[in-house]
C-alpha positions as CSV (number, residue, x, y, z in Angstrom):
1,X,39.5,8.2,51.4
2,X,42.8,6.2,50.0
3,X,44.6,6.8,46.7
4,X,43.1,2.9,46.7
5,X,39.6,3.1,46.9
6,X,39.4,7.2,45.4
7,X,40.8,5.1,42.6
8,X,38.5,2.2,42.7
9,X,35.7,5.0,43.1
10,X,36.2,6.6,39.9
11,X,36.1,3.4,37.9
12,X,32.6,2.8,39.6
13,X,31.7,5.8,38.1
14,X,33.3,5.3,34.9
15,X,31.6,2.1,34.6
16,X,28.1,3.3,35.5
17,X,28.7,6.2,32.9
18,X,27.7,8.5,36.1
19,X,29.2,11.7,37.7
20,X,28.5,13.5,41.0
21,X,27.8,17.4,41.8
22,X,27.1,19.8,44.8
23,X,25.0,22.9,44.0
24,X,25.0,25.2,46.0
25,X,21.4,27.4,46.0
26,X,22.1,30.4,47.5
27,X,25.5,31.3,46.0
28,X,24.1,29.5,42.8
29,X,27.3,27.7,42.5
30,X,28.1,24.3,41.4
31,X,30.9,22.0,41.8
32,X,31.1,18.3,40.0
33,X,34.1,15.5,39.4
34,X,36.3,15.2,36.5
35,X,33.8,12.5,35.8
36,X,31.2,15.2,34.7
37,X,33.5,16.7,32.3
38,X,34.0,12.9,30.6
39,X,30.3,12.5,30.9
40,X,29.2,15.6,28.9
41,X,33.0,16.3,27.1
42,X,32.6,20.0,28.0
43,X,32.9,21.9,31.6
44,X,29.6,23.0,32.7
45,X,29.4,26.5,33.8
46,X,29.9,26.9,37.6
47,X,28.1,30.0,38.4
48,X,24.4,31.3,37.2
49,X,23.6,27.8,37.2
50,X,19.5,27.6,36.2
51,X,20.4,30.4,34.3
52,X,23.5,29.7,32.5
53,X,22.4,25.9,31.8
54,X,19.5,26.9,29.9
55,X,20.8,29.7,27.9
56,X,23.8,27.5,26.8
57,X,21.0,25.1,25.3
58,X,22.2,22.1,26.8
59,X,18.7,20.5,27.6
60,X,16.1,19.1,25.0
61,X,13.8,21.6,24.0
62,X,11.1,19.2,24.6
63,X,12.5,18.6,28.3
64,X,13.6,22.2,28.9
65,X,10.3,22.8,30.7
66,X,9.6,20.3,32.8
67,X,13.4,20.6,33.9
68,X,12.9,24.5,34.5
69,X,9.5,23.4,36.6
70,X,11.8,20.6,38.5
71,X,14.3,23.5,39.3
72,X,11.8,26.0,40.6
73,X,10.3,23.2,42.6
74,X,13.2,23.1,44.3
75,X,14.1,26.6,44.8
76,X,10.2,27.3,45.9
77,X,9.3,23.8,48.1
78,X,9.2,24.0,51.6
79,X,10.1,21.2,53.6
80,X,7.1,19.6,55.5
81,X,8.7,17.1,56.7
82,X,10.9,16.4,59.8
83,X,13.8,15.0,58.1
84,X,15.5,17.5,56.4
85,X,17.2,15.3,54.2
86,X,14.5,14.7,50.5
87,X,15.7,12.5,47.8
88,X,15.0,13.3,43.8
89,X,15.0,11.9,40.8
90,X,14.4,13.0,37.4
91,X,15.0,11.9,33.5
92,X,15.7,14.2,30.6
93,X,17.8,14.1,27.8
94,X,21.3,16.9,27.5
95,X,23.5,17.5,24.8
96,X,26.4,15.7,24.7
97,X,29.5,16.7,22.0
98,X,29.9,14.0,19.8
99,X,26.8,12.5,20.3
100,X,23.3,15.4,20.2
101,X,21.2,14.8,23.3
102,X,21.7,11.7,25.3
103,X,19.1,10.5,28.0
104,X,20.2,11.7,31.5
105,X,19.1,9.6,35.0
106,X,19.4,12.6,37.5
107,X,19.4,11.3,41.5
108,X,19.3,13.8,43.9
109,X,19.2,14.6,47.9
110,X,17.9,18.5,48.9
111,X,19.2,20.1,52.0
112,X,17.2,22.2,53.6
113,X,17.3,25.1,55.9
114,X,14.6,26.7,57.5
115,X,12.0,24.6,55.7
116,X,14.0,26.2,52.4
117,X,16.3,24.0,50.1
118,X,19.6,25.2,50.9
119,X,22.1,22.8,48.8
120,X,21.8,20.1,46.1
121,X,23.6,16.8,45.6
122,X,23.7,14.2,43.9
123,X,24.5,12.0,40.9
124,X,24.3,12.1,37.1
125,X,24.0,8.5,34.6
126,X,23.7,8.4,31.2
127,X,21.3,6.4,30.7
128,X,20.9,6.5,26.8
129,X,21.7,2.7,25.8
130,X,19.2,1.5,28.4
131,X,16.3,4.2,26.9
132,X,17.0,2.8,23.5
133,X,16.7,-0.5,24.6
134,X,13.6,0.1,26.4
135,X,12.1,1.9,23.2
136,X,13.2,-1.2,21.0
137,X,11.5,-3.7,23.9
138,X,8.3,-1.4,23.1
139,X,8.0,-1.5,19.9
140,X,8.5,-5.2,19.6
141,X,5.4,-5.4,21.9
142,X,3.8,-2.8,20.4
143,X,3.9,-3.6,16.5
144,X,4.2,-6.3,14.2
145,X,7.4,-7.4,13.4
146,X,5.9,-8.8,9.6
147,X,4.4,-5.4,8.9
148,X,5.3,-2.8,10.6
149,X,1.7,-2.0,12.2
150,X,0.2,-2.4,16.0
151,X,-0.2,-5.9,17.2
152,X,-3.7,-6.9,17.4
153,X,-3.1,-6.2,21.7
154,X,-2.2,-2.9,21.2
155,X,-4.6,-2.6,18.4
156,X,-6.8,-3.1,21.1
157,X,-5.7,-0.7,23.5
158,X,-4.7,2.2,21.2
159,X,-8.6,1.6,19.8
160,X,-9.9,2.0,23.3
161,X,-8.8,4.6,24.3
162,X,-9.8,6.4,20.9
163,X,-13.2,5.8,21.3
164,X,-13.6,6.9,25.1
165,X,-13.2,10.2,24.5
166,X,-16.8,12.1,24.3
167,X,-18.7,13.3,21.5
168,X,-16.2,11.4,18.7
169,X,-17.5,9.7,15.8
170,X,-15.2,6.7,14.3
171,X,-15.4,3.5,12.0
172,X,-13.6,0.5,13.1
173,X,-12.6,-1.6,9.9
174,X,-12.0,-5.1,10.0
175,X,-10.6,-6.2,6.7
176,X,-9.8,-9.6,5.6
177,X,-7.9,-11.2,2.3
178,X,-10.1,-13.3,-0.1
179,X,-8.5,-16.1,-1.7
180,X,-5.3,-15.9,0.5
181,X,-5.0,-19.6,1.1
182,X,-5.0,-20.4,-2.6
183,X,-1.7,-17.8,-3.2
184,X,0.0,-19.9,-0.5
185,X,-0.9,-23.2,-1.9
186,X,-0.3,-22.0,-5.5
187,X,2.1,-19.4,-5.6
188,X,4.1,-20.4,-2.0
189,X,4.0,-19.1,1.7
190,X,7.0,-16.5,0.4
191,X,4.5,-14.5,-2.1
192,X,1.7,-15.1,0.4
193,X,4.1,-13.1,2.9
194,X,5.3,-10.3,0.1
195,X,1.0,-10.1,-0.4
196,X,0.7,-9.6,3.5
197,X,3.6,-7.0,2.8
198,X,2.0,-4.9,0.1
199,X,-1.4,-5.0,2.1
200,X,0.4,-3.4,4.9
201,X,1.6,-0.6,2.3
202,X,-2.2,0.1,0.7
203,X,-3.1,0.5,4.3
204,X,-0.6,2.9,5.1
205,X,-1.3,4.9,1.5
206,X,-5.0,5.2,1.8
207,X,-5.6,5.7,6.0
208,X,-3.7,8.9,7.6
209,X,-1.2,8.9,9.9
210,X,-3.5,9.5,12.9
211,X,-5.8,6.8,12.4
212,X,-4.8,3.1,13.7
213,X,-3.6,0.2,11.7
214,X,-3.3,-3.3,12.7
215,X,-2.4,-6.5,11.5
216,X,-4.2,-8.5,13.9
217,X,-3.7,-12.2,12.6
218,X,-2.8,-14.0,9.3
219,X,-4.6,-12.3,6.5
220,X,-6.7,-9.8,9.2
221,X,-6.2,-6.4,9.6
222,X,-8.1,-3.4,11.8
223,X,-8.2,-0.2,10.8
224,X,-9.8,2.7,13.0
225,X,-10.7,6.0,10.9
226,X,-10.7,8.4,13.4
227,X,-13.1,11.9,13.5
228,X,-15.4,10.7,10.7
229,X,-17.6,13.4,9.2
230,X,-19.8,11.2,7.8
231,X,-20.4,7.2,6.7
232,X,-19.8,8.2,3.0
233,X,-16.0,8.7,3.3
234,X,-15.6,6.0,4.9
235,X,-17.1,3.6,2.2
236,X,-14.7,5.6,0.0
237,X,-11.8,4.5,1.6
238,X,-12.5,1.1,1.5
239,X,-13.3,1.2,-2.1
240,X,-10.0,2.9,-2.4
241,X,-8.6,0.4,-0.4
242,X,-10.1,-2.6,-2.7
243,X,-9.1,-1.1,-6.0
244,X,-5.1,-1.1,-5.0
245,X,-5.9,-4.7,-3.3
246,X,-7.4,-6.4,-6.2
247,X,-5.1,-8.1,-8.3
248,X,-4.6,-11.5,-10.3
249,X,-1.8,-13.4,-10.4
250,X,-1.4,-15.7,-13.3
251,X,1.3,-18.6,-13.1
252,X,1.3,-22.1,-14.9
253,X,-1.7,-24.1,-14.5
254,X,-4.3,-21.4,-13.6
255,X,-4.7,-17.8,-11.6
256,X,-5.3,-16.6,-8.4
257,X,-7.3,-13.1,-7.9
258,X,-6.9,-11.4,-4.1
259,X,-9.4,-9.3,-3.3
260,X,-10.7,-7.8,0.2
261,X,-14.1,-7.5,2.1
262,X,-14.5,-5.0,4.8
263,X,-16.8,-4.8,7.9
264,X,-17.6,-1.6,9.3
265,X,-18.9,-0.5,12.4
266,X,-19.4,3.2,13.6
267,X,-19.1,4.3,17.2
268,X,-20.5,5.4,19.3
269,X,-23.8,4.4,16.7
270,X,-22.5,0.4,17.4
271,X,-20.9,0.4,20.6
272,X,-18.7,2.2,22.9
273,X,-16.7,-0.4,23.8
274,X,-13.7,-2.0,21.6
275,X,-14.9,-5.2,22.2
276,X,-18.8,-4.3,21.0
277,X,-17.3,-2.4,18.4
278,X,-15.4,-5.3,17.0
279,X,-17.7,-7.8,17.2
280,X,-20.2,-6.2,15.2
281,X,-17.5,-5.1,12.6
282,X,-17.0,-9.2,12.6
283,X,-20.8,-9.6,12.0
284,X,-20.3,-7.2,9.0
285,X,-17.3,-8.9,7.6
286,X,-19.4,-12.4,7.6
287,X,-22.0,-10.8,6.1
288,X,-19.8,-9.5,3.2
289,X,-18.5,-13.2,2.9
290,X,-21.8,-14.5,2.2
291,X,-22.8,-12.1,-0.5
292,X,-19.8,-12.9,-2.6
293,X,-16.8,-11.0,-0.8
294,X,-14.7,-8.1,-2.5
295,X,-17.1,-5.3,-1.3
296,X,-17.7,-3.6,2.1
297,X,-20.8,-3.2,4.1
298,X,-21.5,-1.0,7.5
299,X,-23.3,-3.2,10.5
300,X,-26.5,-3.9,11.0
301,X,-28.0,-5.6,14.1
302,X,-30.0,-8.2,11.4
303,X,-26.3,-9.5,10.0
304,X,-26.2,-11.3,13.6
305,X,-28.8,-13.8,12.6
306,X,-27.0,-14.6,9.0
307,X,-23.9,-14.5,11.0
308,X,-24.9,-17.5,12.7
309,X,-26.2,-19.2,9.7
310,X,-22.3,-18.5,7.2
311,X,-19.2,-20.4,8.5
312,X,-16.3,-18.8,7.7
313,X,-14.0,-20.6,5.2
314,X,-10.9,-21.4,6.5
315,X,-9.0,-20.1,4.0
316,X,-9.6,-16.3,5.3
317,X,-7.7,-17.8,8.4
318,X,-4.6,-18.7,6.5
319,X,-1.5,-18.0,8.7
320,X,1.4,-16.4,7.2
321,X,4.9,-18.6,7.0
322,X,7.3,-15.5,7.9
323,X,8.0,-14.3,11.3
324,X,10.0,-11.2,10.6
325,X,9.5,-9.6,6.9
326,X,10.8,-6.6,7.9
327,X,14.3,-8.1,7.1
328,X,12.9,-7.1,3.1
329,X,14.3,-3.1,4.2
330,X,16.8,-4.2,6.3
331,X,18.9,-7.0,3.9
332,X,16.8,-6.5,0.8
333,X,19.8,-8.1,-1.7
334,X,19.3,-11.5,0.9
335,X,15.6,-11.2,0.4
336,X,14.9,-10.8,-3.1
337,X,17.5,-13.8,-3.9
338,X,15.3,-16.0,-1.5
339,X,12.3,-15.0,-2.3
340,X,12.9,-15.3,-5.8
341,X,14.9,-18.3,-5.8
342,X,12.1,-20.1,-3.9
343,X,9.0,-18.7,-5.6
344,X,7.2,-20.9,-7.8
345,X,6.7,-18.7,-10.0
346,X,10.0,-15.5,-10.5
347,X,8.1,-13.4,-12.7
348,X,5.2,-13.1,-10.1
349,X,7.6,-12.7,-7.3
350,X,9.6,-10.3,-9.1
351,X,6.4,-7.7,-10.2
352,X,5.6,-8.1,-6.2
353,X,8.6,-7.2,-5.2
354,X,9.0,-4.3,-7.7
355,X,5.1,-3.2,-6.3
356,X,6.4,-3.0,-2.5
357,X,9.4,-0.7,-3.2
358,X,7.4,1.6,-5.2
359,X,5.3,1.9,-2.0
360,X,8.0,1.8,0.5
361,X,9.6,4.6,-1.2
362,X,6.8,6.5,-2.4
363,X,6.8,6.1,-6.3
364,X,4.4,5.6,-8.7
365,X,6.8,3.4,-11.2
366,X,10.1,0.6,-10.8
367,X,12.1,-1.4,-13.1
368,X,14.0,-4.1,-13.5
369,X,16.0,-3.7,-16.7
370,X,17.7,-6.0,-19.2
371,X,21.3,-4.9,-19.4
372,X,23.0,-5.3,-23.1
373,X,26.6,-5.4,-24.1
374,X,27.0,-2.8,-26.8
375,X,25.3,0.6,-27.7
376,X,22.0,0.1,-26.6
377,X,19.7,1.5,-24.2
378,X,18.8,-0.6,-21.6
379,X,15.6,-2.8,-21.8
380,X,12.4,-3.3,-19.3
381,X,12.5,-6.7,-18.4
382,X,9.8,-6.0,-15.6
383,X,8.3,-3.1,-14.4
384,X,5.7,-1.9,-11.9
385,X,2.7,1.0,-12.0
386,X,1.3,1.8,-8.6
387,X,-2.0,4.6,-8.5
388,X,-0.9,8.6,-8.0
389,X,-2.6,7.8,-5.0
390,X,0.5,6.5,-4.1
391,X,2.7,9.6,-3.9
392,X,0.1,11.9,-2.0
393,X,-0.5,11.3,1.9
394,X,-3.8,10.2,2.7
395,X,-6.5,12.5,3.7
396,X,-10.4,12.4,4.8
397,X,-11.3,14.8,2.0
């Protein structure tokens, strides 16, 4: 090869963030490029190889396995095939100086002798910006930019596949806002998205970590509470849930009061499929609707027939006017001045504001003081008290 194109060949490679090796099985060598060196910023070891990489640490204990099973595949395979040329790939993530462990693309061709893998070669690509893309791609699919919880799809499918497995009890929540139109025709679409907010937060305080949360439209959210023991924890957990939800907000002219009503269905006891499930947690939900709202009630096969009879207001349909309220964490400074400045009412937006961060960041009390020249302490112009619930993680006790 030319001093040209070795030249042009290592800026291919520089590019691609990739570098080649040879191992060589039976002496259990290996030789790799300068690139390699760039790649990692250390020299691997050249001898010992299985050995020596994974006593130097350099692979993710949660890949180190399944790259010692790759290895020994290799040493213990035999060829079946005529060509004795097979080609490899594999993804796991190695540490890097500078940066902790970086996702690795590993391409490889085996040479064998005598049905046995004799010699090694191939490439290595760092392939850590495209993995992070990828995860960033999947969690935009996956959860709801507003909220923070699954999308109603992947609601859907995480719900599915919950309730296939054999011999599992769970309730399947459908939970809709009461009154949610009126706080965006009263109050503004801005508090009616910081009330979407701070629903996504109860959620999160009162279900565990294992069970599902979705917001799956406007004011409507699924819950599924996994590995229930029984219906009566269940119905304390939405009460739970309606306590922290209920709330009156008082501005000039009149008041609004949110509250929530909850259907419930249990599987397998009302259907073994998501869509089943669902519909008769819908049937539930109407059937709250029509005796008043703000309560819960668990299926039963005679709320189809008053199901058919209740129309459901449109207001529990309300969309909500933000597409992304996440930006609240991300620039909360922008936020607040917007939301405040735009609110029809400051002191409400203000107290709602002050109620999210508690439950963002896990305390049960904020403030907003009134700074005064002189020697005084400073005053409360606003504060917030969110339950003791909120600083305990939620259980099925």
């Amino acid at each position: 090869m030319s001093e040209k194109w070795l030249q042009l060949y290592k800026t291919s490679m520089d590019l691609n963030r990739m570098a080649t090796f040879d191992w060589d099985i039976a002496a259990d060598t290996i030789e790799y490029d300068e690139m390699m060196t760039h790649l990692l910023q250390e020299d691997l070891p050249t001898s010992n190889v299985k050995e020596n990489l994974l006593r130097a640490r350099l692979i993710h204990p949660k890949d180190r396995q399944d790259f010692l099973n790759h290895v020994d595949k290799i040493l213990h395979m035999k060829s079946l095939r005529r060509d004795p040329l097979q080609d490899k790939i594999i993804d796991f993530r190695i540490y890097v100086k500078g940066a902790g462990f970086v996702w690795m693309h590993m391409s490889y061709r085996i040479r064998y002798e005598n049905g046995y893998a004799a010699q090694v070669t191939g490439f290595l690509q760092n392939v850590d910006l495209e993995r992070q893309e990828q995860a960033k791609m999947q969690r935009m699919v996956e959860h709801d930019p507003m909220t923070g919880l699954y999308t109603k799809t992947h609601t859907a499918y995480l719900v599915t596949q919950e309730i296939s497995v054999p011999e599992s009890v769970h309730a399947l929540l459908v939970i809709d806002l009461d009154n949610f139109k009126s706080v965006n025709d009263k109050l503004g679409h801005l508090i009616g998205d910081a009330v979407i907010v701070d629903m996504a937060l109860n959620l999160k305080m009162v279900f565990r970590p294992t069970d599902i949360l979705g917001h799956i439209g406007g004011d409507e959210f699924c819950v599924l509470m996994k590995n229930i023991p029984d219906h009566d924890i269940v119905i304390k957990k939405c009460t739970q849930l309606r306590d922290l939800l209920r709330k009156t907000y008082t501005y000039e002219g009149g008041e609004v009061t949110v509250s929530s009503s909850i259907g419930i269905a249990i599987s397998p006891e009302h259907g073994g499929e998501y869509k089943e499930l669902f519909t008769h947690a819908d049937a539930a939900l109407y059937e709250v609707k029509r005796r008043g709202k703000d309560s819960q009630v668990i299926y039963s096969p005679e709320f189809e027939t008053n199901k058919d009879k209740v129309e459901k207001k449109t207001e529990d349909k309300e969309e909500s006017g933000a597409k992304d309220f996440q930006s609240l964490l991300s620039n909360p400074m922008d936020y607040i001045f917007q939301l405040t400045f735009k609110s029809q009412d400051t002191s409400i937006a203000v107290r709602l504001l002050l109620e999210i961060f508690a439950k963002q960041f896990k305390v049960n009390r904020a403030y907003v003081f009134w700074h005064l020249d002189g020697p005084y302490w400073p005053q409360p112009l606003f504060d917030c008290v969110v339950g003791e619930g909120n600083t305990a993680a939620a259980t099925h006790d």
